[in-house]
DSSP file (Angstrom, degrees, kcal/mol; ACC not computed):
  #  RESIDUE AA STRUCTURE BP1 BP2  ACC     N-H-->O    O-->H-N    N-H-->O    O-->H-N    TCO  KAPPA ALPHA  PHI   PSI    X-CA   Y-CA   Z-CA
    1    1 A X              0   0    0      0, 0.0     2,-0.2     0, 0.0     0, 0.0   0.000 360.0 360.0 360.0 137.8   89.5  -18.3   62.1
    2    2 A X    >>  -     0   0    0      1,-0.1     3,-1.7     4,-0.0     4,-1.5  -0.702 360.0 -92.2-105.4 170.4   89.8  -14.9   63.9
    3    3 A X  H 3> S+     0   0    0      1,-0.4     4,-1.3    -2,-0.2     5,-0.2   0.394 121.8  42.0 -62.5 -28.5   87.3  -12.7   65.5
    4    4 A X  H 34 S+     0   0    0      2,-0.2     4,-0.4     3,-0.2    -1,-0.4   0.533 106.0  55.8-114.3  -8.8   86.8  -10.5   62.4
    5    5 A X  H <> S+     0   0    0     -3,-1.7     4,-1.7     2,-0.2    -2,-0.2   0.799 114.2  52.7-123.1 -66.3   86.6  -13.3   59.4
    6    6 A X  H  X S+     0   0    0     -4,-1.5     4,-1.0     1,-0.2    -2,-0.2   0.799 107.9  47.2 -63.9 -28.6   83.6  -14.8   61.9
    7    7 A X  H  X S+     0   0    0     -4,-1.3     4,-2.4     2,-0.2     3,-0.5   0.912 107.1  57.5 -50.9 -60.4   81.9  -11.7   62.1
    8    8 A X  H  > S+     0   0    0     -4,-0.4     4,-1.4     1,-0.3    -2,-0.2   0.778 105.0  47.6 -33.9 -43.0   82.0  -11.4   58.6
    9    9 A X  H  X S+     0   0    0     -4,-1.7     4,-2.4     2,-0.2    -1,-0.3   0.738 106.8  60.6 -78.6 -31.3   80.3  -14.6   57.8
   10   10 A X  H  X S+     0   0    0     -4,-1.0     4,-2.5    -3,-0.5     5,-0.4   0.989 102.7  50.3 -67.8 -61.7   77.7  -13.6   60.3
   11   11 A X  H  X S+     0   0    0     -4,-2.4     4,-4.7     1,-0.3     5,-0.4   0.927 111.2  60.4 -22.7 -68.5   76.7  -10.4   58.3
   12   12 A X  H  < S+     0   0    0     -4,-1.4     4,-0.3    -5,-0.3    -1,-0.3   0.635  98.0  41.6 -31.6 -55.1   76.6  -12.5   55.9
   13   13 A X  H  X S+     0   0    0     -4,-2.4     4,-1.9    -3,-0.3    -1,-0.3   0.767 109.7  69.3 -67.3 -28.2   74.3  -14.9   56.6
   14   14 A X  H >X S+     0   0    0     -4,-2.5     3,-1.0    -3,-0.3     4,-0.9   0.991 103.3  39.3 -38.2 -75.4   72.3  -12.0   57.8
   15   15 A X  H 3X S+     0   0    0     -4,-4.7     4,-4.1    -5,-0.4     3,-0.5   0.866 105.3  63.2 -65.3  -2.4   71.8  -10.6   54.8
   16   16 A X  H 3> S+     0   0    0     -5,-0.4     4,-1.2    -4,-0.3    -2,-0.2   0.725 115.8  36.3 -91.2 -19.4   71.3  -13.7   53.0
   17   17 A X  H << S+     0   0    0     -4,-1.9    -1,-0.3    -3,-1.0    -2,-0.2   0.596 109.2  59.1-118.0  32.3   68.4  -14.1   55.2
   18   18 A X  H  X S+     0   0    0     -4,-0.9     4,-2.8    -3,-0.5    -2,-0.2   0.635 115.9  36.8-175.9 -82.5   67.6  -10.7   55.2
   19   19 A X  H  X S+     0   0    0     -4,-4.1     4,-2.9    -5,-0.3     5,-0.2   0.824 109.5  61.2 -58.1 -33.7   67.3  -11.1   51.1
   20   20 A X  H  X S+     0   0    0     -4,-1.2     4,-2.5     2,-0.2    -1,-0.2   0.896 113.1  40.0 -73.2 -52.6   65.7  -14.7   51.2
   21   21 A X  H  > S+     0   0    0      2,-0.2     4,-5.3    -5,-0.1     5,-0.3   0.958 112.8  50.7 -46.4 -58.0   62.8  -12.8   53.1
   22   22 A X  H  X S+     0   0    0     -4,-2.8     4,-1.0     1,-0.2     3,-0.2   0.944 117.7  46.7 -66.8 -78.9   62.9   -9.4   50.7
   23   23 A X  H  X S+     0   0    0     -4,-2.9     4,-3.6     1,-0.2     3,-0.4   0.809 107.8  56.8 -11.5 -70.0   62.6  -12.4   47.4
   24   24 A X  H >X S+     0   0    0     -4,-2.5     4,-4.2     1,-0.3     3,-0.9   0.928 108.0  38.8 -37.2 -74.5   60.1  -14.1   48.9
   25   25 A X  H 3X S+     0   0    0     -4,-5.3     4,-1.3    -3,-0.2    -1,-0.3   0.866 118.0  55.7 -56.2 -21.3   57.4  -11.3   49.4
   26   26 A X  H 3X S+     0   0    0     -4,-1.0     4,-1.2    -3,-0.4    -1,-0.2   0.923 109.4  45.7 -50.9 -38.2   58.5  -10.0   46.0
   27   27 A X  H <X S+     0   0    0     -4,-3.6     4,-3.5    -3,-0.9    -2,-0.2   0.926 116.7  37.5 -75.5 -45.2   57.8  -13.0   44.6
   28   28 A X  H  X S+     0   0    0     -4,-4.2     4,-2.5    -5,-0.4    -1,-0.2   0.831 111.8  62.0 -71.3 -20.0   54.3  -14.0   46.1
   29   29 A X  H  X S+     0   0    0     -4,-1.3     4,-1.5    -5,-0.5    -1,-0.2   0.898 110.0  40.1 -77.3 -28.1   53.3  -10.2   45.9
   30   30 A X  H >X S+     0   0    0     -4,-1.2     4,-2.8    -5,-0.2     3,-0.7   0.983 117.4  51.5 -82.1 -38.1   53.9  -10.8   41.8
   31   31 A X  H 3X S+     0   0    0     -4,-3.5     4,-2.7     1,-0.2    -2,-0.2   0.773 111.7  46.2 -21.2 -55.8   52.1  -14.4   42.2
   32   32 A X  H 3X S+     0   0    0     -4,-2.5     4,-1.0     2,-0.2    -1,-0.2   0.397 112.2  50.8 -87.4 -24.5   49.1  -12.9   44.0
   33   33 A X  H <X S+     0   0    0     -4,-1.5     4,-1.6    -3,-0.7    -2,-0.2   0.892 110.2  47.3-100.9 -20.1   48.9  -10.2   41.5
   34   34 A X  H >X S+     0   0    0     -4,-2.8     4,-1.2     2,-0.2     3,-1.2   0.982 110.6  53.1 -37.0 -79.7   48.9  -12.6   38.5
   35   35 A X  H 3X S+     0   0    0     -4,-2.7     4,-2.1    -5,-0.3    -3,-0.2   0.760 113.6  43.0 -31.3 -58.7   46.4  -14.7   40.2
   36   36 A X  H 3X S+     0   0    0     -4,-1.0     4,-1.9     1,-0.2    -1,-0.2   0.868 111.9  57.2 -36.6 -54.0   44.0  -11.3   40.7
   37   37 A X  H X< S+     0   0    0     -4,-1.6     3,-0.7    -3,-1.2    -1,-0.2   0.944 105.2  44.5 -55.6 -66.5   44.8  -10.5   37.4
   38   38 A X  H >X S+     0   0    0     -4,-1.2     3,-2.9     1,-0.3     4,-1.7   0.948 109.2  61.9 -38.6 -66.7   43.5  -13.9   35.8
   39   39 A X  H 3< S+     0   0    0     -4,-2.1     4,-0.3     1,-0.4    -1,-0.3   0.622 106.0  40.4 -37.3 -42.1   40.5  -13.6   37.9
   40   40 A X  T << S+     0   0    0     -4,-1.9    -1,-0.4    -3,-0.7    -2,-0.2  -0.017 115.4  51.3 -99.8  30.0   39.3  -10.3   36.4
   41   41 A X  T X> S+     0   0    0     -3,-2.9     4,-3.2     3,-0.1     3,-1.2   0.487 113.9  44.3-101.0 -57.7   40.3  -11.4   32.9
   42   42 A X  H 3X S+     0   0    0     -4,-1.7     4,-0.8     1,-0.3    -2,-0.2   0.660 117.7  51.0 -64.9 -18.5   38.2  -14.7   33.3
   43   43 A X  H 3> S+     0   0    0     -5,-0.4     4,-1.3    -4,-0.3    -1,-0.3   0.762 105.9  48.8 -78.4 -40.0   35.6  -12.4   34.9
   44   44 A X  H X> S+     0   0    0     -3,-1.2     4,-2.3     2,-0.2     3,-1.0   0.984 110.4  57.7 -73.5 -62.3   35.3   -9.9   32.3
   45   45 A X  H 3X S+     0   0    0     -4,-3.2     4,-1.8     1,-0.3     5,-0.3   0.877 109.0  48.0 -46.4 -32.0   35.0  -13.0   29.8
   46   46 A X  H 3X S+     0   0    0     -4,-0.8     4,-1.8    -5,-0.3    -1,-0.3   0.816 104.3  48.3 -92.2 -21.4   32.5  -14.0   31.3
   47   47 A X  H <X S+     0   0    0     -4,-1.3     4,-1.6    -3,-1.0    -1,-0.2   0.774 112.5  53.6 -72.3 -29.2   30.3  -11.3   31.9
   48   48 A X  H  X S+     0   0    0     -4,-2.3     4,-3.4     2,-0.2     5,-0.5   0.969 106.9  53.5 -86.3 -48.6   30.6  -10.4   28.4
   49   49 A X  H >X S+     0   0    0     -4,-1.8     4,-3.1     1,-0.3     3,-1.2   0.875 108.9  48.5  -3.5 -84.9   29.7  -14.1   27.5
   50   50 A X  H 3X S+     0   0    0     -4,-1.8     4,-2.1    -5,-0.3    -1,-0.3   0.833 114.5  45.8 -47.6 -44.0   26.6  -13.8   29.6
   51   51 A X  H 3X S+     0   0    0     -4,-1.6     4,-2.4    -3,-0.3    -1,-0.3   0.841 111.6  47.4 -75.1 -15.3   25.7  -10.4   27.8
   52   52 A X  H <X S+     0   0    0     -4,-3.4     4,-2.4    -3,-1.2     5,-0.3   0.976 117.9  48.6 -76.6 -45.3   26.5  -11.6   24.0
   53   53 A X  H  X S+     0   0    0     -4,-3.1     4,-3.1    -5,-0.5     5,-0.3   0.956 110.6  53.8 -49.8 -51.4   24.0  -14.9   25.4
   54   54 A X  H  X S+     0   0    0     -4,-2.1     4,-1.9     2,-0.3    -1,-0.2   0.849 112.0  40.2 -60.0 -53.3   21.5  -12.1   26.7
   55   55 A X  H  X S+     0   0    0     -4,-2.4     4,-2.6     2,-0.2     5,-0.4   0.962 108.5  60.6 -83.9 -38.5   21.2  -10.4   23.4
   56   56 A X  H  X S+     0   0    0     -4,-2.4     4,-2.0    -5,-0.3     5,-0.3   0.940 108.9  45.2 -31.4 -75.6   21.1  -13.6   21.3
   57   57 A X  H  X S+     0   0    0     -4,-3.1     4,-1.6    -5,-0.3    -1,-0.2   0.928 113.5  50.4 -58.2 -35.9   18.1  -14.4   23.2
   58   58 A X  H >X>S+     0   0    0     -4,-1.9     4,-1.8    -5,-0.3     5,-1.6   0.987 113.5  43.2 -46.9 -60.0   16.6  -10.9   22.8
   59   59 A X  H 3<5S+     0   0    0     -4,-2.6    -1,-0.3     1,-0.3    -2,-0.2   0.783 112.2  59.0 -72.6 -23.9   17.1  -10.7   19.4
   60   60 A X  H 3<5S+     0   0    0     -4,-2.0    -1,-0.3    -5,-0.4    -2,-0.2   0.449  93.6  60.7 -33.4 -30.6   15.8  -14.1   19.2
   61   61 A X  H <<5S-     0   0    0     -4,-1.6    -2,-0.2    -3,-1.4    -1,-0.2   0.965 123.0-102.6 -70.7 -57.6   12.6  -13.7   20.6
   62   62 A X  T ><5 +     0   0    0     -4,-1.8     3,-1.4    -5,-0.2    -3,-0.2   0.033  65.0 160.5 129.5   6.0   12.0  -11.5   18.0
   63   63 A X  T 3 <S+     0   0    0     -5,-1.6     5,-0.4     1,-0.2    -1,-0.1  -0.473  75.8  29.6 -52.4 124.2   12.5   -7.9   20.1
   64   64 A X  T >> S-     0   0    0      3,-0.1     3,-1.4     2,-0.1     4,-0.5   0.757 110.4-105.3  75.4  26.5   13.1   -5.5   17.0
   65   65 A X  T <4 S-     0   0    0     -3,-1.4     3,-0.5     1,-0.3    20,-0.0  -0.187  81.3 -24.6  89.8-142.3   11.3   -6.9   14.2
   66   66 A X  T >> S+     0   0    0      1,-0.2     3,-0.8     2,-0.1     4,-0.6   0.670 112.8  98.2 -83.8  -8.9   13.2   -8.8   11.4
   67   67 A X  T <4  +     0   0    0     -3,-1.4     2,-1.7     1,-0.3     3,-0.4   0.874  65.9  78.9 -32.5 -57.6   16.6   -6.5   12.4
   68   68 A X  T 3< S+     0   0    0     -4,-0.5    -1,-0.3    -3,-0.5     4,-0.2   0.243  81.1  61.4 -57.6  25.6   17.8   -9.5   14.4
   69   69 A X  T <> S+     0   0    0     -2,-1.7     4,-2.2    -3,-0.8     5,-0.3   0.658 104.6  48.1 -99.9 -77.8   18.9  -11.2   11.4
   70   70 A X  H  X S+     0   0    0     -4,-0.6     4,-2.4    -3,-0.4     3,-0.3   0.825 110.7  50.7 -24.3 -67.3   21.4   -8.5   10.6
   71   71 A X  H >> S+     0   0    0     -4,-0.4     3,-1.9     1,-0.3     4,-1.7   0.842 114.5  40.1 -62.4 -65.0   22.5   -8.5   13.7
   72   72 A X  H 3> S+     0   0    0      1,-0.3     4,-1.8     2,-0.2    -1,-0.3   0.739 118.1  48.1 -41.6 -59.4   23.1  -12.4   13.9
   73   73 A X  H 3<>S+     0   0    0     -4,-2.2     5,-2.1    -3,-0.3    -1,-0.3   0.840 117.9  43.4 -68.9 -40.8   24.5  -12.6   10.1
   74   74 A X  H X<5S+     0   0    0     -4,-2.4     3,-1.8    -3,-1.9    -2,-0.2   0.982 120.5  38.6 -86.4 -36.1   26.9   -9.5   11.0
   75   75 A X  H 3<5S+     0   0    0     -4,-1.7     2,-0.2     1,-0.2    -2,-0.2   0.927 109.2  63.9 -37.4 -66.1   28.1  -10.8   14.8
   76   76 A X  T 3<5S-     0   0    0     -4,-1.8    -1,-0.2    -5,-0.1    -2,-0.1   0.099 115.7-120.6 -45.8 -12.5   28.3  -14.3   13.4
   77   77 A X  T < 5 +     0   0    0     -3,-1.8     2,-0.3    -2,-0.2    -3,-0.2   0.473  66.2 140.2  58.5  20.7   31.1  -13.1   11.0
   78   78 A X      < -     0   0    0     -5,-2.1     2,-1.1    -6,-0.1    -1,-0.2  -0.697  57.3-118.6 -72.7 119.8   28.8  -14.2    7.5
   79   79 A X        -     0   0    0     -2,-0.3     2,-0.6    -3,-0.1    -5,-0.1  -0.608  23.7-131.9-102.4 133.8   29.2  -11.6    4.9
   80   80 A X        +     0   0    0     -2,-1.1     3,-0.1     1,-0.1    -1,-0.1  -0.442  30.0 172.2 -75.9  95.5   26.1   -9.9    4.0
   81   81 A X        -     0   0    0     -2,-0.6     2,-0.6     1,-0.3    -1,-0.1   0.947  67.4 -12.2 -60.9 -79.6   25.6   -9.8    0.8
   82   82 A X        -     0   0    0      2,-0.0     2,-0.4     0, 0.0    -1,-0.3  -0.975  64.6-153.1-135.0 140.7   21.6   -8.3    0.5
   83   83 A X        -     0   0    0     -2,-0.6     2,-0.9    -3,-0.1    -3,-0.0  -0.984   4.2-155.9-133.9 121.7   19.4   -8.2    3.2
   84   84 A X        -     0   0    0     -2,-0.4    -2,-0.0   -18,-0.0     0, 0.0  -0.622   9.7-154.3-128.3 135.1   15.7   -8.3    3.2
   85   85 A X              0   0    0     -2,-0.9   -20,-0.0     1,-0.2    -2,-0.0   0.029 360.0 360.0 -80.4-169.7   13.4   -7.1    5.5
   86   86 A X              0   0    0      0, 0.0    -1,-0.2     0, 0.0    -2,-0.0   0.264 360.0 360.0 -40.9 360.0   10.0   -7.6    6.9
């Protein structure tokens, strides 16, 4: 091999680990922003979770009279034919 054919391959592997590097952090950066990403979906469900539990119990105690029947029947997906109250 001459002088200029061995340079050549050295560039070469230069960029190839050059790029291997530039991949990498692409790669973890999209990884890391999935992962984040789940984390505030699975966060959000579950805060809204906690609030749908929160008014179930409200309306369960009986806060707002006989209402909390509507509310149940229409959340609850039932369809409400006649409703009667208190």
């Amino acid at each position: 091999m001459i002088e200029e054919e061995i340079a050549e391959l050295n560039r070469i592997k230069e960029w190839a680990v050059i790029l291997k590097i530039y991949y990498g952090i692409l790669i973890l950066s999209f990884i890391t922003a999935g992962l984040v990403s789940l984390l505030l979906v699975l966060l959000s469900l579950w805060t809204n979770l906690l609030l749908f539990l929160y008014f179930l119990l409200v309306f369960f105690l009986g806060v707002g009279g006989g209402e909390h029947l509507l509310f149940l029947m229409i959340i609850s997906g039932h369809c409400l034919v006649e409703f009667v109250g208190e």
